[in-house]
C-alpha positions as CSV (number, residue, x, y, z in Angstrom):
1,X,-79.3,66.6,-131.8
2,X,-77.0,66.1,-128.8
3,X,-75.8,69.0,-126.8
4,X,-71.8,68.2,-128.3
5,X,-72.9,67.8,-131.8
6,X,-74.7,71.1,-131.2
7,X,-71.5,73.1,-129.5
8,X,-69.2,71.3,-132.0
9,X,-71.6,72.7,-134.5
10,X,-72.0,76.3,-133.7
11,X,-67.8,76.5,-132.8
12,X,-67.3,75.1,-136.8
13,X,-69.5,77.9,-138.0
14,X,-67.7,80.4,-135.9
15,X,-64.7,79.2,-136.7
16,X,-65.6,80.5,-140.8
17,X,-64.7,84.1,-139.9
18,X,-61.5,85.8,-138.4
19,X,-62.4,87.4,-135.2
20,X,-60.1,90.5,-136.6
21,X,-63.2,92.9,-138.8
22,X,-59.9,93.9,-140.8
23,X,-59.0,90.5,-142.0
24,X,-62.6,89.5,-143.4
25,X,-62.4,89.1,-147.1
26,X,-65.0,88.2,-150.3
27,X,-65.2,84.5,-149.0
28,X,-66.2,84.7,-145.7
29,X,-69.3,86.8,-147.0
30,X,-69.9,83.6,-149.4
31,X,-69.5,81.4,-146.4
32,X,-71.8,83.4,-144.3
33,X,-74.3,83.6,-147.1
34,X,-74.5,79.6,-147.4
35,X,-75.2,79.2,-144.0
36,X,-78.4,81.2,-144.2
37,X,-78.9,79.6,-147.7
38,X,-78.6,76.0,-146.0
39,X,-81.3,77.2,-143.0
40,X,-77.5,77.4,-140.6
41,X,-79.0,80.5,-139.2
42,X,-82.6,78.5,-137.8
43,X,-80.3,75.4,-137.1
44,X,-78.0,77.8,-134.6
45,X,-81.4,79.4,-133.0
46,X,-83.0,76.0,-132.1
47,X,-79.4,74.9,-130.5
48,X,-79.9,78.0,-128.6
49,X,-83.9,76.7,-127.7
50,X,-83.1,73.1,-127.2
51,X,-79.6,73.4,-125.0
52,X,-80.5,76.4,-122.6
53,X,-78.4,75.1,-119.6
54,X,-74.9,74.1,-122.1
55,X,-72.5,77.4,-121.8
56,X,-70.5,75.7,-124.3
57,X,-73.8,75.8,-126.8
58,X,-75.0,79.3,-126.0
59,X,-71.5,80.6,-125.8
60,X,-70.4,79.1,-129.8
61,X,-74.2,79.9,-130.8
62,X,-73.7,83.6,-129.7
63,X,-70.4,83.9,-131.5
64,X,-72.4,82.6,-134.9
65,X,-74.5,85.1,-134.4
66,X,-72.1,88.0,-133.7
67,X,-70.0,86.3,-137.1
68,X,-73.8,86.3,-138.9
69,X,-74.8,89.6,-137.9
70,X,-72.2,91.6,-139.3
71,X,-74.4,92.0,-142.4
72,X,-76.9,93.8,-141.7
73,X,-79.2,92.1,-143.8
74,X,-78.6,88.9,-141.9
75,X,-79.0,91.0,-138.3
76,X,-81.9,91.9,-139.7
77,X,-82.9,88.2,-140.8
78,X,-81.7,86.7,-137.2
79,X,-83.6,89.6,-135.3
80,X,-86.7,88.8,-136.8
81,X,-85.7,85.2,-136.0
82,X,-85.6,85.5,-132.5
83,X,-82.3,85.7,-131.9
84,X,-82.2,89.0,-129.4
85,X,-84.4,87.2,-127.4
86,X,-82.2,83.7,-127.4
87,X,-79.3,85.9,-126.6
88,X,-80.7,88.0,-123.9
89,X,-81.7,84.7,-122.3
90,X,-78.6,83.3,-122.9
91,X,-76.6,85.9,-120.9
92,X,-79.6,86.2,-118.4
93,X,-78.8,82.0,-117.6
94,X,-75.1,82.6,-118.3
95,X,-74.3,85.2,-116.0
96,X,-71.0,84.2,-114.9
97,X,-69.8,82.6,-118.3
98,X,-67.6,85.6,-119.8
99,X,-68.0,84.3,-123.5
100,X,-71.6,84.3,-123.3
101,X,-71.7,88.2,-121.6
């Protein structure tokens, strides 16, 4: 898919969960859970692969995972995934892109 399609994307998913920790309720755990249930979580990672240069890709990609991750069930499911790596190089290509650090 297209670099836009792919930011546009990963900024929808991200968009599923309050940045606030305090104002996360039951549903956003069903949202996050049907995003790994519909492979979201694989879809996000090869974004990451395919658009290494796009900030805008590896900045909304690295929020889904930060929104993902706070199960830690799912961590664990993205960390086996690959996703440390994708977001180490992320920040190493990113280095002056604040959303990305």
């Amino acid at each position: 898919f297209s670099e836009e399609i792919q930011w546009k994307s990963c900024k929808w998913i991200s968009n599923l969960e309050p940045t606030n920790k305090s104002e996360i309720s039951t549903r956003h755990y069903d949202q996050r859970q049907e995003v790994f249930e519909l492979g979201g979580c694989a879809r996000i990672l090869r974004a990451m692969e395919a658009h290494t240069s796009s900030q805008l890709v590896q900045t909304y990609a690295c929020q889904c995972i930060m929104h993902l991750a706070r199960d830690s069930a799912y961590r664990r499911k993205l960390m086996r995934a690959g996703a440390g790596s994708l977001i180490l190089r992320a920040i190493d290509n990113h280095k002056g892109n604040c959303m990305v650090q």
